[in-house]
N, CA, C and O atoms as a Tinker XYZ file with bonds, in Angstrom:
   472  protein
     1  N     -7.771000   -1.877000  -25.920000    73     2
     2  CA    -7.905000   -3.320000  -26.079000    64     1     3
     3  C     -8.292000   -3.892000  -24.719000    63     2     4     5
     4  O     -7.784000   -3.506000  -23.666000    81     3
     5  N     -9.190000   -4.804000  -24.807000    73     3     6
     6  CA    -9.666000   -5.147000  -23.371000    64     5     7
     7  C     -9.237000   -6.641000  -23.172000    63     6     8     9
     8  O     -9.546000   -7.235000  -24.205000    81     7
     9  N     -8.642000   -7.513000  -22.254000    73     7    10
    10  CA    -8.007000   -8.554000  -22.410000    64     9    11
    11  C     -8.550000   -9.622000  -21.610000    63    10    12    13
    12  O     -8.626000   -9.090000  -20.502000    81    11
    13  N     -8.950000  -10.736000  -21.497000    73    11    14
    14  CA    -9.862000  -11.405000  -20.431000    64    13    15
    15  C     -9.042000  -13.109000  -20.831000    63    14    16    17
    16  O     -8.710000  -13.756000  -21.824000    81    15
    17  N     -9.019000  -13.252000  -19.058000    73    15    18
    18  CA    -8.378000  -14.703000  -19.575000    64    17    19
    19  C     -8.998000  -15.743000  -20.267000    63    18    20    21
    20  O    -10.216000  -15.886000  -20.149000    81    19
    21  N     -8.286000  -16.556000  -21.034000    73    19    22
    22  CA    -8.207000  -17.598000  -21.851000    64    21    23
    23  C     -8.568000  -17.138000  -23.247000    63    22    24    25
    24  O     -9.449000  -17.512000  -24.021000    81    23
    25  N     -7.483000  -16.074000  -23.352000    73    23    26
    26  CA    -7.340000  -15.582000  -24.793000    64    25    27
    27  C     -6.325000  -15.907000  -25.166000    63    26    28    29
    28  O     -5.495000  -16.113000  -24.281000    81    27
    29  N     -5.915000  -16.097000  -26.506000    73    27    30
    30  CA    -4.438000  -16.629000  -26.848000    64    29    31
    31  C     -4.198000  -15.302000  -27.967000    63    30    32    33
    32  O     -5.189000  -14.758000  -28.454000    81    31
    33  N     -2.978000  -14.898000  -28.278000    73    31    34
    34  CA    -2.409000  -13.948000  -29.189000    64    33    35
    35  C     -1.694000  -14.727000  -29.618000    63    34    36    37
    36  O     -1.330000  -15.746000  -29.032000    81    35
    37  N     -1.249000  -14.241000  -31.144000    73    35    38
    38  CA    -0.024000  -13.962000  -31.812000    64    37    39
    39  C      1.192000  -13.351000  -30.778000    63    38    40    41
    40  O      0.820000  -12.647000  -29.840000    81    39
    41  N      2.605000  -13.618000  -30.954000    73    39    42
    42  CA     3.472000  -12.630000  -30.119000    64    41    43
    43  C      4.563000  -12.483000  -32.101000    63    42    44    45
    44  O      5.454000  -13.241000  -32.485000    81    43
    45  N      4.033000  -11.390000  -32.775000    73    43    46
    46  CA     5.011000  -10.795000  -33.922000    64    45    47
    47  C      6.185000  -10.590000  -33.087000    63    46    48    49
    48  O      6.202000  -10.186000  -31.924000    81    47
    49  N      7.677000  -11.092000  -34.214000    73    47    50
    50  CA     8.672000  -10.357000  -33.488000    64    49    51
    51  C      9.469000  -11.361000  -32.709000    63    50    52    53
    52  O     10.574000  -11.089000  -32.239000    81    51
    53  N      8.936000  -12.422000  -32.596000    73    51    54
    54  CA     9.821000  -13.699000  -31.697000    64    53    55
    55  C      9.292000  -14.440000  -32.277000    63    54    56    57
    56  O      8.327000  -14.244000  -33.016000    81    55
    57  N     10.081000  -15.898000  -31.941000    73    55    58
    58  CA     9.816000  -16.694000  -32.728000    64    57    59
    59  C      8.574000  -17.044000  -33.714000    63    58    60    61
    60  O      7.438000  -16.573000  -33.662000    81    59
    61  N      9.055000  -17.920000  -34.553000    73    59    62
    62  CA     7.605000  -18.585000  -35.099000    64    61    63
    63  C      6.600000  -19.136000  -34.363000    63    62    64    65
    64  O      6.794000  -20.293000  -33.991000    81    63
    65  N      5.462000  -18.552000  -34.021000    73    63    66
    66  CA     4.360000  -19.452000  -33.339000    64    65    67
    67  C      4.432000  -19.339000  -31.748000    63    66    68    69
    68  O      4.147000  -20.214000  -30.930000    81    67
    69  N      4.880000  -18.054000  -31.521000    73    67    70
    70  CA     5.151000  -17.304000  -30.239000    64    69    71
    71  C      3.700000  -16.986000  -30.318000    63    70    72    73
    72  O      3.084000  -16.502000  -31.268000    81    71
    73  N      3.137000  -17.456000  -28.797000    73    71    74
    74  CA     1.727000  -16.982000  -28.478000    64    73    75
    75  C      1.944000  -16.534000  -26.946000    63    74    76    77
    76  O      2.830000  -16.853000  -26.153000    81    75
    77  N      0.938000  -15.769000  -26.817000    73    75    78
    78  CA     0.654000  -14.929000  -24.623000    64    77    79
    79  C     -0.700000  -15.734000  -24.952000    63    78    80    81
    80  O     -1.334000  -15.508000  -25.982000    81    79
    81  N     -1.073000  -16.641000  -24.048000    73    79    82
    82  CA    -2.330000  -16.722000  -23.508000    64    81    83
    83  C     -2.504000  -16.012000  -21.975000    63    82    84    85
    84  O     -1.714000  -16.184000  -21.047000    81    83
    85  N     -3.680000  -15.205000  -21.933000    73    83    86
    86  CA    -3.907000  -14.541000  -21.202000    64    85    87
    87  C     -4.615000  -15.463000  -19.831000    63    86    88    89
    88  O     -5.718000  -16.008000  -19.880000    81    87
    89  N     -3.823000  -15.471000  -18.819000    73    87    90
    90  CA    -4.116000  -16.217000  -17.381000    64    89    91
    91  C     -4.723000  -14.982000  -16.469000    63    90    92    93
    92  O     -5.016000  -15.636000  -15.468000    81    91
    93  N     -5.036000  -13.868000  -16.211000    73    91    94
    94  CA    -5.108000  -13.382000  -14.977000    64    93    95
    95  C     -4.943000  -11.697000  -15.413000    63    94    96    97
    96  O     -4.063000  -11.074000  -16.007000    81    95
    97  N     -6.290000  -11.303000  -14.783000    73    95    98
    98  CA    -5.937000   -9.660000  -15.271000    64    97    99
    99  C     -6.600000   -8.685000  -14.072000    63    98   100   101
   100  O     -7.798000   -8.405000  -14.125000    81    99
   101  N     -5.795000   -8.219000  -13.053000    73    99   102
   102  CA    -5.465000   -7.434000  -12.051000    64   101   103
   103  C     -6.054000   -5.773000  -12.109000    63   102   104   105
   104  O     -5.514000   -4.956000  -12.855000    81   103
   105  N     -6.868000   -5.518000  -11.493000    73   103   106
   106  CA    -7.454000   -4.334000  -12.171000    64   105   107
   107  C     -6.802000   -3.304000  -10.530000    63   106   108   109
   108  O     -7.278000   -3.168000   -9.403000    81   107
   109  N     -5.755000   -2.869000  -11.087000    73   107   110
   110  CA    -4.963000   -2.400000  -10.230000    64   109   111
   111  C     -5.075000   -0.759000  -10.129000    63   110   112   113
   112  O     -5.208000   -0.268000  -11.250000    81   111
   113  N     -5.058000    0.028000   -9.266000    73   111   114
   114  CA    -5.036000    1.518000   -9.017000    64   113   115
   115  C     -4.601000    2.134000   -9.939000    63   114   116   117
   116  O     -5.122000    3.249000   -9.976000    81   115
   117  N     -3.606000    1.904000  -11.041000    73   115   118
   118  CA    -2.588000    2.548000  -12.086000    64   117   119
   119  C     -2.996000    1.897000  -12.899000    63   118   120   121
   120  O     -2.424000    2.275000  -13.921000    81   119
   121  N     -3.683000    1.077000  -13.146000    73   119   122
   122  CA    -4.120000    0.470000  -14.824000    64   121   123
   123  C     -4.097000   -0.826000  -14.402000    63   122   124   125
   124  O     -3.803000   -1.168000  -13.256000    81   123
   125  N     -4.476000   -1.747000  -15.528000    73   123   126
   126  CA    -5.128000   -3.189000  -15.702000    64   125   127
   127  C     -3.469000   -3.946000  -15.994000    63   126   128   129
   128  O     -2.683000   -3.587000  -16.870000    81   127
   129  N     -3.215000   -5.262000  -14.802000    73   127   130
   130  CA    -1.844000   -5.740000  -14.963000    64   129   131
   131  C     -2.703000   -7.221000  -15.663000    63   130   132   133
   132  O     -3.548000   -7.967000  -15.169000    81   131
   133  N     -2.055000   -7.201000  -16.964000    73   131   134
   134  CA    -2.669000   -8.801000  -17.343000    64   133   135
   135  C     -1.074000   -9.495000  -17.532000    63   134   136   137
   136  O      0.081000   -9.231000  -17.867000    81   135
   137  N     -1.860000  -10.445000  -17.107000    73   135   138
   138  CA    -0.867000  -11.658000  -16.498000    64   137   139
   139  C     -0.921000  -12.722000  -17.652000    63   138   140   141
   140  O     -1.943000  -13.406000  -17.719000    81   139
   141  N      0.045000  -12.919000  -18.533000    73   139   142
   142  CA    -0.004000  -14.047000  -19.718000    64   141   143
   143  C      1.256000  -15.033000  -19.322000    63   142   144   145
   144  O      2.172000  -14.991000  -18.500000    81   143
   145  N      0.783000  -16.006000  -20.415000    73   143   146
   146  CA     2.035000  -17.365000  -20.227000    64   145   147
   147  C      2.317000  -16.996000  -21.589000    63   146   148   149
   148  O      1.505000  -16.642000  -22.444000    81   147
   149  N      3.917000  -17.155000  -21.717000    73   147   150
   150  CA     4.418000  -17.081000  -23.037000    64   149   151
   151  C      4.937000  -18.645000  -23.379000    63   150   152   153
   152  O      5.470000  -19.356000  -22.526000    81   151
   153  N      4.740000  -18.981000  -24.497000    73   151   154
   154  CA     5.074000  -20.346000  -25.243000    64   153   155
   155  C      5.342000  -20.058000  -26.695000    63   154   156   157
   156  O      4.796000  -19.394000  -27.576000    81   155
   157  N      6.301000  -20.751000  -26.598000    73   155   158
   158  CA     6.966000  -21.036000  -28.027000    64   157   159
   159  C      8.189000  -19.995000  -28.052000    63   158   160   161
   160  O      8.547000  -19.468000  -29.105000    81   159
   161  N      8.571000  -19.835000  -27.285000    73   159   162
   162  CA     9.756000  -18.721000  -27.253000    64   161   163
   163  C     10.679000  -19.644000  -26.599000    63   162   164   165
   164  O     10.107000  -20.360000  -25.778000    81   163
   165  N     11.996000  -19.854000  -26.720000    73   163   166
   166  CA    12.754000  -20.401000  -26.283000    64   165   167
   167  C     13.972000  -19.874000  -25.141000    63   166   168   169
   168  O     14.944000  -19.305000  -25.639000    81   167
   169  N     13.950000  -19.997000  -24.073000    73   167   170
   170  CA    14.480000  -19.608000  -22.640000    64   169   171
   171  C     15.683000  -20.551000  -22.053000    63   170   172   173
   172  O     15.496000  -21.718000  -21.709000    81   171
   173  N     17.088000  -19.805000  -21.981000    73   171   174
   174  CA    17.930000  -21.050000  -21.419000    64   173   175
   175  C     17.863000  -21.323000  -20.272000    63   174   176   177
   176  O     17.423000  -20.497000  -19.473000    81   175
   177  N     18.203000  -22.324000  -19.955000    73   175   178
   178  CA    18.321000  -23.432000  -18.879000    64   177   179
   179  C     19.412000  -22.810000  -17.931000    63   178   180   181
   180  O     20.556000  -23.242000  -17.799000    81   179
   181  N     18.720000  -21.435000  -17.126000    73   179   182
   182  CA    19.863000  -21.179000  -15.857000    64   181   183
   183  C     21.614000  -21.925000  -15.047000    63   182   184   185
   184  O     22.777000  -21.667000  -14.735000    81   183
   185  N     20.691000  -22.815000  -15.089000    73   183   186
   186  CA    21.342000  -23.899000  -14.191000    64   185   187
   187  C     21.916000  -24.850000  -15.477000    63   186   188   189
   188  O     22.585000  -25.729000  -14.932000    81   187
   189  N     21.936000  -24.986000  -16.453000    73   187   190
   190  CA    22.352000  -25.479000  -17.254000    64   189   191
   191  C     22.642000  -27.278000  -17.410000    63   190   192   193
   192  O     23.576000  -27.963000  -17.828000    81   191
   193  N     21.240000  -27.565000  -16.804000    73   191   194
   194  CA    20.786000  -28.612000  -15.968000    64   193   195
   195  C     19.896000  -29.600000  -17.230000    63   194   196   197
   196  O     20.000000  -30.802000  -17.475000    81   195
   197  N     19.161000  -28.715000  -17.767000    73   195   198
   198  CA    18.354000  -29.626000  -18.640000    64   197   199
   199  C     18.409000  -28.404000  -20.178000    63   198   200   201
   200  O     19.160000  -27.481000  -20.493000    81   199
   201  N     17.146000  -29.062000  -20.823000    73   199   202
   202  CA    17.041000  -28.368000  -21.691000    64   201   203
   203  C     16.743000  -27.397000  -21.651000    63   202   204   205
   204  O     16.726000  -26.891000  -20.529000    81   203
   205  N     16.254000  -26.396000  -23.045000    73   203   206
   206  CA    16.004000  -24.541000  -22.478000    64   205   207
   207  C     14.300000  -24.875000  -22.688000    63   206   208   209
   208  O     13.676000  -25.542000  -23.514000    81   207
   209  N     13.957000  -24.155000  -21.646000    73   207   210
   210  CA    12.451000  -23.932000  -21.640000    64   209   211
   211  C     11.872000  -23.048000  -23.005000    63   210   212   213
   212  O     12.294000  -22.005000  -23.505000    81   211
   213  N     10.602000  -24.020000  -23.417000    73   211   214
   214  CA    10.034000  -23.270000  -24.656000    64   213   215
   215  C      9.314000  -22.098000  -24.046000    63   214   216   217
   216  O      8.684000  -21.409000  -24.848000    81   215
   217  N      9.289000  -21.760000  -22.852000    73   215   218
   218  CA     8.012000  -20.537000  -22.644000    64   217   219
   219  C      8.474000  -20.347000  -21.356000    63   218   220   221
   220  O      9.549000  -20.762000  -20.922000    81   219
   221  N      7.404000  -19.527000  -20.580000    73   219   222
   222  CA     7.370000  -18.822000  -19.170000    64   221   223
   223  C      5.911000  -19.102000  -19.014000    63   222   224   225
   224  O      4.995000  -19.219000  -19.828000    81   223
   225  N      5.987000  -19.177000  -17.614000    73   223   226
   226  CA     4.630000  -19.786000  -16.773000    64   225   227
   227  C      4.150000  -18.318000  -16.863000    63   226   228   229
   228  O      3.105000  -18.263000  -17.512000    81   227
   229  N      4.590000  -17.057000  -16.404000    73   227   230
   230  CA     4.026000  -16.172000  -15.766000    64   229   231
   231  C      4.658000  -14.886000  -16.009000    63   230   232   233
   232  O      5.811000  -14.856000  -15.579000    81   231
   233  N      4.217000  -13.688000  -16.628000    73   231   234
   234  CA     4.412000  -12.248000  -16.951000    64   233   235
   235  C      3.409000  -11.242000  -16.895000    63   234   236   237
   236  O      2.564000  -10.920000  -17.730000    81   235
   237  N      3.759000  -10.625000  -15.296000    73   235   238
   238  CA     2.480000   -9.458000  -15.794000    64   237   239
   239  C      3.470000   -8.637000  -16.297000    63   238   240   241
   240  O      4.669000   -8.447000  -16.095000    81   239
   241  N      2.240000   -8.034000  -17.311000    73   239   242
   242  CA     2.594000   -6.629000  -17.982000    64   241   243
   243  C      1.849000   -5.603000  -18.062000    63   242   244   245
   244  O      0.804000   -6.086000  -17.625000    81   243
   245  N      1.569000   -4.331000  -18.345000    73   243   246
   246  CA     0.829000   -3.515000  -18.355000    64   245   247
   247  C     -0.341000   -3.874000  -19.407000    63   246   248   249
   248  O     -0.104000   -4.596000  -20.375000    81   247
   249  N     -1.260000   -3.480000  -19.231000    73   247   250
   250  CA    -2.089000   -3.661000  -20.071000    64   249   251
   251  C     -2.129000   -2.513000  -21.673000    63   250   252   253
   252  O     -3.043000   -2.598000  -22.494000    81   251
   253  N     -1.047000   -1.604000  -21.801000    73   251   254
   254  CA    -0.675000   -0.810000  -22.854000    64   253   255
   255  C      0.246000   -1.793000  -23.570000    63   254   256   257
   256  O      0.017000   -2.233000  -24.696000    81   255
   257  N      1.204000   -2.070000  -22.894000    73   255   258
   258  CA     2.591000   -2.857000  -22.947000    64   257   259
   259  C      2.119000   -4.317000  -24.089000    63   258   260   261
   260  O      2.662000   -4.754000  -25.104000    81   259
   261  N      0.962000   -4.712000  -23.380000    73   259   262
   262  CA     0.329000   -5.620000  -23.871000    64   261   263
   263  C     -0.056000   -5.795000  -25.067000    63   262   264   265
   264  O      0.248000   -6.617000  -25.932000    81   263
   265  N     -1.167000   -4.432000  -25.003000    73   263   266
   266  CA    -1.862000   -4.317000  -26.418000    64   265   267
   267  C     -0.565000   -3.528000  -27.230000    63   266   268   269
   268  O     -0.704000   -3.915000  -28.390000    81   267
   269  N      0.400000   -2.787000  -27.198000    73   267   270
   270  CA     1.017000   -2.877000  -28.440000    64   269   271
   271  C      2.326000   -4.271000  -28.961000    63   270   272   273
   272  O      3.359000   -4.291000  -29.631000    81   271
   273  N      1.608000   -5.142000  -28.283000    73   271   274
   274  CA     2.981000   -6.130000  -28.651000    64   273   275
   275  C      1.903000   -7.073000  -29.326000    63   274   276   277
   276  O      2.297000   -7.534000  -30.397000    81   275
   277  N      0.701000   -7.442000  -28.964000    73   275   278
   278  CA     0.012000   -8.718000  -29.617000    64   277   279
   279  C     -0.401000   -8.326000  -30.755000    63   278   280   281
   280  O     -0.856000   -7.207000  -30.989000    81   279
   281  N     -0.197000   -9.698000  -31.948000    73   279   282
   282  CA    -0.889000   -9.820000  -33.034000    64   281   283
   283  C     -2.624000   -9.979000  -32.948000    63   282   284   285
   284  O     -3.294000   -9.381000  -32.106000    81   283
   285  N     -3.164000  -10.849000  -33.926000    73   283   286
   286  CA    -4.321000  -11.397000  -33.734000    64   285   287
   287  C     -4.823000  -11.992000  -33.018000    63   286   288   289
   288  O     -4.558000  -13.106000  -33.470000    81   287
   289  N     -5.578000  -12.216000  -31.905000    73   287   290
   290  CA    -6.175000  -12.919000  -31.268000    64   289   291
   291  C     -6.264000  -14.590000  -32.204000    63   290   292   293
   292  O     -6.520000  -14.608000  -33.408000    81   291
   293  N     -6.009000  -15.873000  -31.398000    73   291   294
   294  CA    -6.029000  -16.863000  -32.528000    64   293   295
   295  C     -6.955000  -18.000000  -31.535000    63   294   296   297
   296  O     -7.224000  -19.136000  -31.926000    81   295
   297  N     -7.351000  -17.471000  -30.259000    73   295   298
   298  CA    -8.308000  -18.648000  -29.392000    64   297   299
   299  C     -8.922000  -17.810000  -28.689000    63   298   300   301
   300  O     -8.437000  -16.679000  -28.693000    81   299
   301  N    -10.274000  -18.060000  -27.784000    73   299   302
   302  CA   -10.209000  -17.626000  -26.607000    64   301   303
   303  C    -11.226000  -18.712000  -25.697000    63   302   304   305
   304  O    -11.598000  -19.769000  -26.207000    81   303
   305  N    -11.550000  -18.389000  -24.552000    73   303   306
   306  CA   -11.777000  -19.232000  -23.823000    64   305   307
   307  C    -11.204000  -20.648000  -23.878000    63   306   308   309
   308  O    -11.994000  -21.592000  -23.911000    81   307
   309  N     -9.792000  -20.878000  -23.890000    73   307   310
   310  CA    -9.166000  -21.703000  -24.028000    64   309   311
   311  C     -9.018000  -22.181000  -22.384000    63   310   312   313
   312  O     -8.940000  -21.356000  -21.474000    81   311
   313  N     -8.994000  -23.666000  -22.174000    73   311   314
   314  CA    -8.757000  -23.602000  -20.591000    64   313   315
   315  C     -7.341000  -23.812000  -20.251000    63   314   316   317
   316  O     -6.411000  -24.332000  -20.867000    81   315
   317  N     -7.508000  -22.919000  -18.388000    73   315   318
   318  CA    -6.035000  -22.179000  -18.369000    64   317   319
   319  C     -5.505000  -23.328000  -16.993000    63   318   320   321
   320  O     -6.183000  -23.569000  -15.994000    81   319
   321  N     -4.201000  -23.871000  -17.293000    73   319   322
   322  CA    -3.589000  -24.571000  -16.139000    64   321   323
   323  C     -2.624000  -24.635000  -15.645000    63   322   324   325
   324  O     -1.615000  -24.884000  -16.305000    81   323
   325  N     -2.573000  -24.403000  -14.111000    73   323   326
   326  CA    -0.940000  -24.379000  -13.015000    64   325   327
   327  C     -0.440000  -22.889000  -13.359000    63   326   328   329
   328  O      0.778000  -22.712000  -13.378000    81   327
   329  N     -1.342000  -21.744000  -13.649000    73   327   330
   330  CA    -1.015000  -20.679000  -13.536000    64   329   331
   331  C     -0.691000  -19.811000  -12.020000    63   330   332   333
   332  O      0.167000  -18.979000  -11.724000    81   331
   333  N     -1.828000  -20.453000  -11.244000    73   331   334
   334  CA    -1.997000  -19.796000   -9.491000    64   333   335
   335  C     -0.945000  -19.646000   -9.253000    63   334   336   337
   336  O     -0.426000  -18.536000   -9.370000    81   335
   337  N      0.006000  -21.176000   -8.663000    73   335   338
   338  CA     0.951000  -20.636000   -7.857000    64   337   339
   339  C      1.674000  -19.870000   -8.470000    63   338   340   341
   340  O      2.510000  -19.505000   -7.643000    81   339
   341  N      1.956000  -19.207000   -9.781000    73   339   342
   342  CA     3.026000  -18.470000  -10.287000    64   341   343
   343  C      2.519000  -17.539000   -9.920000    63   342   344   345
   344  O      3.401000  -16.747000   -9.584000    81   343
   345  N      1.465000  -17.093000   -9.758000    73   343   346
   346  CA     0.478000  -15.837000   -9.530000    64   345   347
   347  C      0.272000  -15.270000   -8.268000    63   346   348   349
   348  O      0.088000  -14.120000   -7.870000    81   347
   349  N      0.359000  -16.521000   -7.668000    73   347   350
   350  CA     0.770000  -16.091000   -5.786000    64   349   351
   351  C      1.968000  -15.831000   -5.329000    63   350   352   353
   352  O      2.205000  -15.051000   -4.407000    81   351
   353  N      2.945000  -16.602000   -6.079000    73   351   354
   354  CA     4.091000  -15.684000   -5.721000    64   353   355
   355  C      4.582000  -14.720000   -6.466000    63   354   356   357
   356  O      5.332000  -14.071000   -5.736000    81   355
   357  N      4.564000  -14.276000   -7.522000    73   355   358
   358  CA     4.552000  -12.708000   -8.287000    64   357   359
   359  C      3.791000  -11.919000   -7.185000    63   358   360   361
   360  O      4.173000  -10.838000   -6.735000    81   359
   361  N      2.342000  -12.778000   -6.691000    73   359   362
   362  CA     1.795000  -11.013000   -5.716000    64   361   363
   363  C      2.406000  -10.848000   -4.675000    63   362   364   365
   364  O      2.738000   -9.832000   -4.065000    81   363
   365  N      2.612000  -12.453000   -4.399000    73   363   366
   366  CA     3.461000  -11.711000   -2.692000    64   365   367
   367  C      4.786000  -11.068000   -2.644000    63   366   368   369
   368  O      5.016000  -10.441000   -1.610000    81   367
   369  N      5.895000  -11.097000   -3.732000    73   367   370
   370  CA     6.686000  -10.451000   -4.024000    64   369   371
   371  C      6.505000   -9.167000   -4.221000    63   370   372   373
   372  O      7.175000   -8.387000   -3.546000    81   371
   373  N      5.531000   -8.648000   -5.220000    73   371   374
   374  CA     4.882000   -7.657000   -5.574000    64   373   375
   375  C      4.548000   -6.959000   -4.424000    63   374   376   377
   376  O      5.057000   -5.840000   -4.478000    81   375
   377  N      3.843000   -7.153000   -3.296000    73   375   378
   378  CA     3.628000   -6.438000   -2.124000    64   377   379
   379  C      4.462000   -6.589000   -1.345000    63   378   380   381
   380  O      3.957000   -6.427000   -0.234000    81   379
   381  N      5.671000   -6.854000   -1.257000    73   379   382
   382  CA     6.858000   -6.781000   -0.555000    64   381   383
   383  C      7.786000   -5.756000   -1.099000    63   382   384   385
   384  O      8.785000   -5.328000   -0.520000    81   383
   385  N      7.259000   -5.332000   -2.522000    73   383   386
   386  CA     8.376000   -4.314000   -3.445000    64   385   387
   387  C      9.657000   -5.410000   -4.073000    63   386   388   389
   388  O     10.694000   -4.852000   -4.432000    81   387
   389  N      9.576000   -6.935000   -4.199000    73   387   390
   390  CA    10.354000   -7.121000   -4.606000    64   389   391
   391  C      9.885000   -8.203000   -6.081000    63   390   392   393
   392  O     10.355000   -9.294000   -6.403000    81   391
   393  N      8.991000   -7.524000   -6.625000    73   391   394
   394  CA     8.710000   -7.848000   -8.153000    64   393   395
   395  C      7.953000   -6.695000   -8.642000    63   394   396   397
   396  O      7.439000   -5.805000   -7.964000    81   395
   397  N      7.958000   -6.864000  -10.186000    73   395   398
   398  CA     7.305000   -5.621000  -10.676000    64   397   399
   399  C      6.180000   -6.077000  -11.858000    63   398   400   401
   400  O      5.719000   -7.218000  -11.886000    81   399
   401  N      5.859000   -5.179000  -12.689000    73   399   402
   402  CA     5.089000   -5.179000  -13.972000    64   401   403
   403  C      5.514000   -4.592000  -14.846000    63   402   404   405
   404  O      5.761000   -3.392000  -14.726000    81   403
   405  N      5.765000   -5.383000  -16.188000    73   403   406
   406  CA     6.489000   -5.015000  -17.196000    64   405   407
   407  C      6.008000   -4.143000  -17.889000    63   406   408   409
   408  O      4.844000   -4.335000  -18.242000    81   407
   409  N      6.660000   -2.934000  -18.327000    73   407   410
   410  CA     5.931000   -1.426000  -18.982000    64   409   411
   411  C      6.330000   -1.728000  -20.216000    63   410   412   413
   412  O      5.715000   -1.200000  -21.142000    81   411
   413  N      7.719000   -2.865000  -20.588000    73   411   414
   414  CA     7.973000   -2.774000  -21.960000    64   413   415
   415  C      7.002000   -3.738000  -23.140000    63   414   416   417
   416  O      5.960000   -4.224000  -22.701000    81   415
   417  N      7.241000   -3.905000  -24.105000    73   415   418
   418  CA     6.210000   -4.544000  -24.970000    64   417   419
   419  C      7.032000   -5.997000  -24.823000    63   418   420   421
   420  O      8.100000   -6.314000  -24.298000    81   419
   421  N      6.256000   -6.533000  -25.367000    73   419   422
   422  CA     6.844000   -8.343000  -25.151000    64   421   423
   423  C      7.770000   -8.690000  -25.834000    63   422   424   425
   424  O      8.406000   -9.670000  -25.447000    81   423
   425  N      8.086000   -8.152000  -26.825000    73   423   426
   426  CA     9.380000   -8.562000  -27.709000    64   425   427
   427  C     10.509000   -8.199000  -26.997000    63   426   428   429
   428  O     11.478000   -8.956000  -27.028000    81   427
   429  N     10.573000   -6.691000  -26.064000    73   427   430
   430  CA    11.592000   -6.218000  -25.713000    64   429   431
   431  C     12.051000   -6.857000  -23.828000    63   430   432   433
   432  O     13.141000   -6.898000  -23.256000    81   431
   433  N     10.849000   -7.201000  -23.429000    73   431   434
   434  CA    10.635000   -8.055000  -21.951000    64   433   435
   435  C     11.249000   -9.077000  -21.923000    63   434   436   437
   436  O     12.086000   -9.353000  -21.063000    81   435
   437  N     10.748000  -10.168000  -23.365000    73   435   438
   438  CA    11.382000  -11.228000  -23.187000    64   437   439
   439  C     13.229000  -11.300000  -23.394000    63   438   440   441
   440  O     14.066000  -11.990000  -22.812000    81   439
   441  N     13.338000  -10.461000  -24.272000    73   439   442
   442  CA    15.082000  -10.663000  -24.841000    64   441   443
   443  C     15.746000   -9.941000  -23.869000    63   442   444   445
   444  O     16.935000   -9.687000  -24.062000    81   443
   445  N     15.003000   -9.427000  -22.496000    73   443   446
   446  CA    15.731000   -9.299000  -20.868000    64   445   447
   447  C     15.919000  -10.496000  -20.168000    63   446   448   449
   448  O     16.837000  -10.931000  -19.473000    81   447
   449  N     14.554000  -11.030000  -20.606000    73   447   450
   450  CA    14.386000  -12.354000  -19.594000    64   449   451
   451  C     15.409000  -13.514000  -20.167000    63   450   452   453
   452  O     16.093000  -14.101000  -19.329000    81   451
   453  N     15.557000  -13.910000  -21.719000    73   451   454
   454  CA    16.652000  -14.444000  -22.254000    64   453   455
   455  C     18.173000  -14.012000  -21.617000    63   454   456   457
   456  O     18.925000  -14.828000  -21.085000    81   455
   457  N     18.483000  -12.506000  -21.787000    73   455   458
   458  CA    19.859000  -12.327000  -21.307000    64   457   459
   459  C     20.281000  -12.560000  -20.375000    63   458   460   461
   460  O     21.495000  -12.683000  -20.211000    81   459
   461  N     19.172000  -12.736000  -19.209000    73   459   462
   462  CA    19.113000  -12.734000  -17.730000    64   461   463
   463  C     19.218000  -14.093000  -17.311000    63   462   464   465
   464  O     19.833000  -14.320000  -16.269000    81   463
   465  N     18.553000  -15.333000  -18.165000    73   463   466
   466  CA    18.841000  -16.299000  -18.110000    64   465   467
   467  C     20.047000  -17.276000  -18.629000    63   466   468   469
   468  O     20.386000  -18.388000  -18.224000    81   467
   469  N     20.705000  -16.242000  -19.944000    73   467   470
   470  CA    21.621000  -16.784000  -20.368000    64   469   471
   471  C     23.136000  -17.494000  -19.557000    63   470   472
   472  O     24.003000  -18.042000  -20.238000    81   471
């Protein structure tokens, strides 16, 4: 599956009307890291400050990881916004060794990122 930004998916498996639009795809030494925003998934409120976030700005994942978690493609060339800075700091973390790229599929990534936020 080849993935190019301003594609939108299906995300089967989480909520109703769970979509990855695809922001950013990294053609890295070990394989292709595409970088999606998840929406429509619901994320608690850390800080327990406001409400729970419907989505995440920013997830790279493998590009395997990827293609076995998305449904149908349902947009593409959709235009993409306020993705960068999430993207600059994932890399500079990333080249410090202190962020990574998700190998698991998106159903199983996000209900880390839920527990982690809970």
């Amino acid at each position: 599956m080849h993935f190019l930004p301003g594609q939108v998916y299906l995300l089967p498996g989480l909520d109703t009307g769970a979509i990855a639009t695809v922001c950013h795809v990294d053609d890295d030494p070990f394989g292709a890291v595409v970088h999606v925003r998840i929406d429509g998934v619901s994320f608690p409120d850390p800080e327990g400050l406001g409400d729970p976030s419907e989505g995440i700005q920013l997830m790279p994942f493998t590009e395997e990881a990827l293609a076995v978690s998305v449904g149908p493609m349902i947009a593409e060339h959709v235009e993409l916004n306020d993705w960068e800075a999430a993207y600059d700091a994932w890399r500079n973390a990333y080249e410090e060794g202190e962020a990574t790229v998700w190998s698991l599929p998106v159903y199983d990534a996000v209900q880390v990122m839920q527990s982690m936020m809970a």
